[in-house]
N, C-alpha and C positions, 0 to 999 in steps of 0.2 A: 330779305335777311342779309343776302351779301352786302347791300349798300349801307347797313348797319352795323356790320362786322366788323368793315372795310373802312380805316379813314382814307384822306384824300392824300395820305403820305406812304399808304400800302400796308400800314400796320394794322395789326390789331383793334379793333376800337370799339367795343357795343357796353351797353347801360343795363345791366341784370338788372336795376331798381326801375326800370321804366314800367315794368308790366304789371306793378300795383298802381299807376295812377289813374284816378277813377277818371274817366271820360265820359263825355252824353253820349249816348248810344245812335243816338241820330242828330247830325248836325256836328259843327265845330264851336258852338257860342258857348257864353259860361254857364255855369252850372247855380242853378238855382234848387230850394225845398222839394218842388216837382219837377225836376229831370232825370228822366231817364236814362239811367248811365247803366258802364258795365256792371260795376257791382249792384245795382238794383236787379239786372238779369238773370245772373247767377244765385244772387239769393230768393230771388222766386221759382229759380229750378232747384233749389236745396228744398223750399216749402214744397212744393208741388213733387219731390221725392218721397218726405215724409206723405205727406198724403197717399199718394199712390201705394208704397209701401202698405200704409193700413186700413185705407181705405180697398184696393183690391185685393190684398193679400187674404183680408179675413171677409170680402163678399164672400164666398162658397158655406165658408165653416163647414168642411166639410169635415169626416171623419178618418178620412185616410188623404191627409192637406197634397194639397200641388204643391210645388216647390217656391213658387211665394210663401203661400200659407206656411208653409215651414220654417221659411227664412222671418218671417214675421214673427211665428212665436215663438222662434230661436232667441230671437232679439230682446222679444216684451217677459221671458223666464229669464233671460241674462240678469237683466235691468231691473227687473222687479225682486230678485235673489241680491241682488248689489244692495239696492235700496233698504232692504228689510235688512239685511246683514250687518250694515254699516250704521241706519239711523235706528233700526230699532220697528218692533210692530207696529208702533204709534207713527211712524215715520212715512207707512204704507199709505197713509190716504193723501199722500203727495207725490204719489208713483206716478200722477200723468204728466203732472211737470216735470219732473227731472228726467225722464224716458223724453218728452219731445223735446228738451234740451239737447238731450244725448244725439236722437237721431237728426235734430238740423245739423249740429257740429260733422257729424259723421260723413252726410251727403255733403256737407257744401266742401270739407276736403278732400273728400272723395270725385268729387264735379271738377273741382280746381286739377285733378292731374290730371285730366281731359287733352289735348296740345291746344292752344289759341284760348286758351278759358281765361277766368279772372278768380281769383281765390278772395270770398271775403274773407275769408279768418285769417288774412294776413293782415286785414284793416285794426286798428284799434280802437276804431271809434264801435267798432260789429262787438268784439270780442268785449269791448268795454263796456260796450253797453248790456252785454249777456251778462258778463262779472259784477254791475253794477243792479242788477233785474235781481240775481242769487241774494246778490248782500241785504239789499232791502227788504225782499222778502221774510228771508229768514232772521233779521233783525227786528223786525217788524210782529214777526210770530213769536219770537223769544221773551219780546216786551211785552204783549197781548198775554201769554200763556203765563208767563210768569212776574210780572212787572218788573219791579225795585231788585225782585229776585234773579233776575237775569244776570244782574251786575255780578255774582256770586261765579260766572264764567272765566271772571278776572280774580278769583282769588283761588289761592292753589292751598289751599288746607292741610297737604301733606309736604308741605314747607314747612322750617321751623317757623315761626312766629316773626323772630328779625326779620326775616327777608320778604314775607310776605309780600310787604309793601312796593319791595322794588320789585317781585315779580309781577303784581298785579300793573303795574307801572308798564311794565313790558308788556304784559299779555294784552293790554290796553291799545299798544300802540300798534302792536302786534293784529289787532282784531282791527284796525283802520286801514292797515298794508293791507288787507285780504284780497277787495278788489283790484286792485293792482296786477300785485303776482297771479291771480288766476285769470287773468287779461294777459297780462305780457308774457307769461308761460306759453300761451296757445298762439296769441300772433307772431312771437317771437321764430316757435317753432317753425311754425308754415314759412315765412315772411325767409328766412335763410335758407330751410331747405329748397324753397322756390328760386332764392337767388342762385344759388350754387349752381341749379341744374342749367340755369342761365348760361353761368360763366363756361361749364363744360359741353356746353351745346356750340358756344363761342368760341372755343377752341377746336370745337372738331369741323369748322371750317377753314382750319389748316392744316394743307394736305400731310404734312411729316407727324403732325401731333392727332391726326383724326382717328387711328385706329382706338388712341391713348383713350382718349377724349370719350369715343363713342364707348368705350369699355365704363369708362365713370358716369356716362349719363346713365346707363344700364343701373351700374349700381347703386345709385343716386336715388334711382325712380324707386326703385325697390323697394329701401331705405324709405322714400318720403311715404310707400304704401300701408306702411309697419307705424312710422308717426303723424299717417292720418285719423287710423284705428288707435293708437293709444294717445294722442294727445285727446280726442272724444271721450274715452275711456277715462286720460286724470281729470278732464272738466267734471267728469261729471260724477267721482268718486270722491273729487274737492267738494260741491253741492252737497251731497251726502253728508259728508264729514259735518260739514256750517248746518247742515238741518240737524243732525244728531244735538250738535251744540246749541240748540235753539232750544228742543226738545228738550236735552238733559244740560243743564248749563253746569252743574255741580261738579265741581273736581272729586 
């Protein structure tokens, strides 16, 4: 760390954006479809969280739960109250998707404040490709349940008449941004507050500004602990919302 802190002129010197770049996990050569990099490692310990989660949580079933068991179906009446609440009772028989959406997002921000980890959901291509899984899905189920009738999503009825058009106009373009902002919401979020603690990790290797320094990585960490749990939490309250509108397209 100090050689990285430390230029060759005494200053200050380190790179907060160096510790999202993906690497082969063994070796230095380039990276190819099958290489094993950091972020492949950490997103198989995001999956293999969720599993363990509900896979041993609910081995026992028992009737007075161990504290997995509890934390398990803490999670799965959260999730399943979100889902019904938001998309509606018809919305329920897509409770195991968006419940294991929620818990990857969950563990793998949660694994990423680990020290020496790798955050995928700082990546875009991770997040994007989760935002782009939501969209098709539920675009896909809007046009299946309801065909030609889905387009009726884009027309706002409690408009006057004139403007209709240019709302639908917007709603439109509006319904094409979706993947986007529920992609760069989430990696944006990690992707900064990862830097920052960077930067004040970087500063509290000098010795005048460390006390300063260690006080903000403190409250940093905190901080990023609070927008591990609720950037999980708006992914997957956004999914809801786009299932809702699948389901019920009508203004």
């Amino acid at each position: 760390m100090a050689d990285e802190a430390t230029s060759e002129g005494g200053g200050l010197s380190f790179h907060p954006l160096d510790q999202f770049i993906v690497k082969p996990l063994f070796g230095d050569g380039p990276i190819h479809w099958y290489t094993v990099t950091n972020s492949t490692l950490w997103l198989a310990l995001a999956v293999l969280s969720v599993v363990g989660l509900l896979v041993l949580g609910t081995r026992g079933r028992a009737i007075v739960p161990s504290r997995l068991q509890s934390v398990a179906e803490l999670v799965y009446g959260f999730i399943y109250k979100m889902v019904e609440d938001v998309s509606g009772k018809d919305g329920v028989k897509y409770f195991p998707y968006v419940f294991t959406v929620f818990l990857f997002i969950f563990f793998a921000n949660f694994l990423a404040l680990i020290p020496m980890s790798f955050s995928p959901t700082s990546q875009f291509a991770v997040t994007g490709f989760l935002a782009l899984a939501v969209f098709i899905s539920v675009t896909t189920l809007g046009l299946v349940k309801h065909g030609l009738g889905f387009l009726s999503l884009f027309w706002v009825t409690a408009a006057p008449l004139a403007v209709r058009p240019i709302l639908a106009a917007i709603e439109f373009i509006l319904y094409w941004v979706r993947p986007v902002s529920h992609s760069v919401r989430l990696a944006g979020a990690i992707l900064a507050g990862h830097a920052l603690l960077k930067v004040f990790a970087g500063f509290a290797q000098l010795a005048p500004a460390a006390p300063l320094a260690i006080l903000g990585v403190l409250a940093i960490y905190a901080l990023e602990v609070l927008v591990a749990a609720i950037q999980a939490y708006v992914f997957t309250i956004l999914t809801c919302v786009y299932l809702k509108d699948a389901l019920h397209p009508h203004h």
